[in-house]
N, CA and C atoms as an extended XYZ file, in Angstrom:
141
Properties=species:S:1:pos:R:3:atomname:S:1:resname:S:1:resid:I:1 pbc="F F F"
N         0.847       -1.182        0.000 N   UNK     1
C         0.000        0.000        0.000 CA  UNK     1
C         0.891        1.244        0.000 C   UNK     1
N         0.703        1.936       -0.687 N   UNK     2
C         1.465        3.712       -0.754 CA  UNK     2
C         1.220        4.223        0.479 C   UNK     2
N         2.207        4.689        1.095 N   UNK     3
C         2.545        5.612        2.488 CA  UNK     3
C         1.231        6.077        2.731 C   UNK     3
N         0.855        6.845        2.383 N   UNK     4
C        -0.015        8.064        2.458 CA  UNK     4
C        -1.431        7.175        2.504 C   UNK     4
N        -1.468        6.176        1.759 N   UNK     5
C        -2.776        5.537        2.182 CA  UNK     5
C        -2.946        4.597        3.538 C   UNK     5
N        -1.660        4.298        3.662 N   UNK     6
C        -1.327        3.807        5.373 CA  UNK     6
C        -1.435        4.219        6.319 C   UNK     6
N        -0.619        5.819        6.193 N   UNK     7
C        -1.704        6.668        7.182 CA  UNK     7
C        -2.868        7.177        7.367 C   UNK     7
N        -3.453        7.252        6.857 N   UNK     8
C        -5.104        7.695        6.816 CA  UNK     8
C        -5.602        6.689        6.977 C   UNK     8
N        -5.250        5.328        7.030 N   UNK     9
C        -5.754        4.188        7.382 CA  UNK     9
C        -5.436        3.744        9.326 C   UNK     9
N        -4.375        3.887        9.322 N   UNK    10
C        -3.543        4.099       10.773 CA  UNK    10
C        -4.622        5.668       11.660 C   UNK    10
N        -4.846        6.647       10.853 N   UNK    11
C        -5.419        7.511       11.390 CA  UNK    11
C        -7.002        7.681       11.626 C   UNK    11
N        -7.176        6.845       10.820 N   UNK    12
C        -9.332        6.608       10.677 CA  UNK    12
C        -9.114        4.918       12.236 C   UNK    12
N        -8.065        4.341       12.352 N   UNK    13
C        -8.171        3.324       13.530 CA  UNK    13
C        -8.194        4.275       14.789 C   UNK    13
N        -7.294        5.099       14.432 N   UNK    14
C        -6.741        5.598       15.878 CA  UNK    14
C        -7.798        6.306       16.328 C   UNK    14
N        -8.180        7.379       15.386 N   UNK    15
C        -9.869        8.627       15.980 CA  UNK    15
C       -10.817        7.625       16.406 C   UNK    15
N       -11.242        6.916       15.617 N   UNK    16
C       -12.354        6.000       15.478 CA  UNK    16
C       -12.475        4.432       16.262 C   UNK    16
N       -12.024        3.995       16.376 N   UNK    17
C       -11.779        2.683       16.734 CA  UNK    17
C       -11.119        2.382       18.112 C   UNK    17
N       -10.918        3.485       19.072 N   UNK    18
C       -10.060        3.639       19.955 CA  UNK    18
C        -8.539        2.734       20.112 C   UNK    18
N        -8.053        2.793       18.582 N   UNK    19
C        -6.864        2.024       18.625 CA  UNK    19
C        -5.732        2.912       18.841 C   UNK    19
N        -4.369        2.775       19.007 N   UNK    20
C        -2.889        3.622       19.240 CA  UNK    20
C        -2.052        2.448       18.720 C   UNK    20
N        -0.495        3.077       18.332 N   UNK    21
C        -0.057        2.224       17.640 CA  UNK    21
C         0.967        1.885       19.181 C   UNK    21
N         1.155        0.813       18.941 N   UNK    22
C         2.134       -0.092       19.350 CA  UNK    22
C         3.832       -0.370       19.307 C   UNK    22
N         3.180       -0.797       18.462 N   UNK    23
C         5.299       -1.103       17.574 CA  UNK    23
C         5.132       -0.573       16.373 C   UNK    23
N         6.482       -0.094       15.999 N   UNK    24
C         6.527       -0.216       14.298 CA  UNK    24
C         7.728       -0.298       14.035 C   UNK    24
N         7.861       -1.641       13.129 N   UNK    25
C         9.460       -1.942       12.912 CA  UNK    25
C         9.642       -1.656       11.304 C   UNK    25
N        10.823       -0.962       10.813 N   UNK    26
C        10.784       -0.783        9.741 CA  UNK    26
C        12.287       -1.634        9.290 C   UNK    26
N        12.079       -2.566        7.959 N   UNK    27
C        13.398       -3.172        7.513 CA  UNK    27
C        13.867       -2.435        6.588 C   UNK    27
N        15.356       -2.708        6.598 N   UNK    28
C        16.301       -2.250        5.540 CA  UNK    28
C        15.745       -2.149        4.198 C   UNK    28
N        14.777       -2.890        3.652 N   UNK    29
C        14.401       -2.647        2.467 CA  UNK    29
C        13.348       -1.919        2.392 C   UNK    29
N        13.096       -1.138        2.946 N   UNK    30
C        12.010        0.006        2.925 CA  UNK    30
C        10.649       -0.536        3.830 C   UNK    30
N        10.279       -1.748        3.850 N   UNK    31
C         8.895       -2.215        4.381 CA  UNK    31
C         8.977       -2.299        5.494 C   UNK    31
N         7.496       -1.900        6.445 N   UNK    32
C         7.111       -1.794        7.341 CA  UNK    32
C         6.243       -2.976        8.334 C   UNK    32
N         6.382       -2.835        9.464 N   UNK    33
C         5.655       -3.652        9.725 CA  UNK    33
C         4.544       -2.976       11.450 C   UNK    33
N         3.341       -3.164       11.461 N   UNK    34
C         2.696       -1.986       11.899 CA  UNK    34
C         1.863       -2.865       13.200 C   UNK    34
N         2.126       -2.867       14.433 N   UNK    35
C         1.036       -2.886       15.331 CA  UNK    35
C         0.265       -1.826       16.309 C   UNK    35
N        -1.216       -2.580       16.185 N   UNK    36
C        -1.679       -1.437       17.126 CA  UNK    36
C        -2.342       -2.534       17.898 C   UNK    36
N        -2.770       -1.252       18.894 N   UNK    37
C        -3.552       -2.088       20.007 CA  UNK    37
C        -4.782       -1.131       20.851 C   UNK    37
N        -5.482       -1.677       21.312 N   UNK    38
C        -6.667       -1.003       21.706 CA  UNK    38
C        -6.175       -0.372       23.191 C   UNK    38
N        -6.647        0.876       23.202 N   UNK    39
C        -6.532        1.396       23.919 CA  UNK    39
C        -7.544        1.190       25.430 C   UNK    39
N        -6.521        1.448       26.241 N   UNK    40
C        -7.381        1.310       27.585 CA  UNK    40
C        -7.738        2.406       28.650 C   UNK    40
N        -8.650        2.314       28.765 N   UNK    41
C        -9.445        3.511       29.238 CA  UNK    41
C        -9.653        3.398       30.715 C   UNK    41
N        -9.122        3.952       31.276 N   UNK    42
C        -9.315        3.807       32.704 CA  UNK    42
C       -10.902        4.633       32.975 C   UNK    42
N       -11.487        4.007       33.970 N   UNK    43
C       -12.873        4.479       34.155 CA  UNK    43
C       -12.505        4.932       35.735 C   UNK    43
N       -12.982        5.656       36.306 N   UNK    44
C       -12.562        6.570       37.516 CA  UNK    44
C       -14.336        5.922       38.089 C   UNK    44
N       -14.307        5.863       39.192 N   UNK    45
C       -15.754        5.324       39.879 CA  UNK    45
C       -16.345        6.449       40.576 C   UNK    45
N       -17.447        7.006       40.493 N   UNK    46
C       -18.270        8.195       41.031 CA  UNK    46
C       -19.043        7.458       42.301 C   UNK    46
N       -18.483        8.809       43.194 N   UNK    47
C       -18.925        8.338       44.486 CA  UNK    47
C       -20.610        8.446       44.552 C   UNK    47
């Protein structure tokens, strides 16, 4: 996939989906490799 469509893809998870990225390992030959993971939301308890 072209850069630019990776991010806007990486960026419609992250707003939307409550995902954040994780790792990202990039090899010597230019390719990427991309994790995310769901974010955790701490909930605070009302007295």
């Amino acid at each position: 996939m072209p850069r630019n469509a990776v991010r806007k893809l990486l960026t419609d998870h992250a707003e939307y989906g409550g995902w954040e990225l994780s790792r990202l390992r990039r090899y010597r030959d230019g390719t990427r490799d991309v994790w995310l993971r769901r974010k955790v939301l701490r909930v605070v308890p009302t007295l």
